[in-house]
C-alpha positions, 0 to 999 in steps of 0.5 A, spaced: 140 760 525 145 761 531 142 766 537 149 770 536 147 771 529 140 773 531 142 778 537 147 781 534 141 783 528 136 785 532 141 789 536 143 792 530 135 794 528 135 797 535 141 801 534 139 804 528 132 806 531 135 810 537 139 813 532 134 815 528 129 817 533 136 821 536 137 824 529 129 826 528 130 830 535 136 834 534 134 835 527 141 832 525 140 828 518 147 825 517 144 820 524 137 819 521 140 817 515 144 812 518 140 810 524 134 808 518 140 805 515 142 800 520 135 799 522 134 796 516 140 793 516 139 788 520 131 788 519 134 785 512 139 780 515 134 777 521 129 776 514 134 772 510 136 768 517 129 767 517 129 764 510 135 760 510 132 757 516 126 755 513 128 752 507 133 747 512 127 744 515 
């Protein structure tokens, strides 16, 4: 798992938290939609680089 790939995932995850956490203070659903969405995104990415690298061993 390169560490490019893996910061460019966990900053992902970090974006859509704050982008969601901003949506539920404005009350604004467009960015709760789309902060849990790249919140999960990445989550899901760091998941599979995980897997991947699992097996490589």
């Amino acid at each position: 798992m390169s560490v490019g790939r893996t910061i460019r995932h966990k900053t992902q995850a970090f974006k859509g938290q704050v982008t969601e956490r901003i949506g539920r203070i404005t009350r604004n659903r467009r960015l709760q939609r789309e902060g849990r969405t790249d919140r999960v995104s990445g989550n899901l990415k760091q998941s599979g680089d995980k897997a991947k690298n699992a097996f490589r061993r």
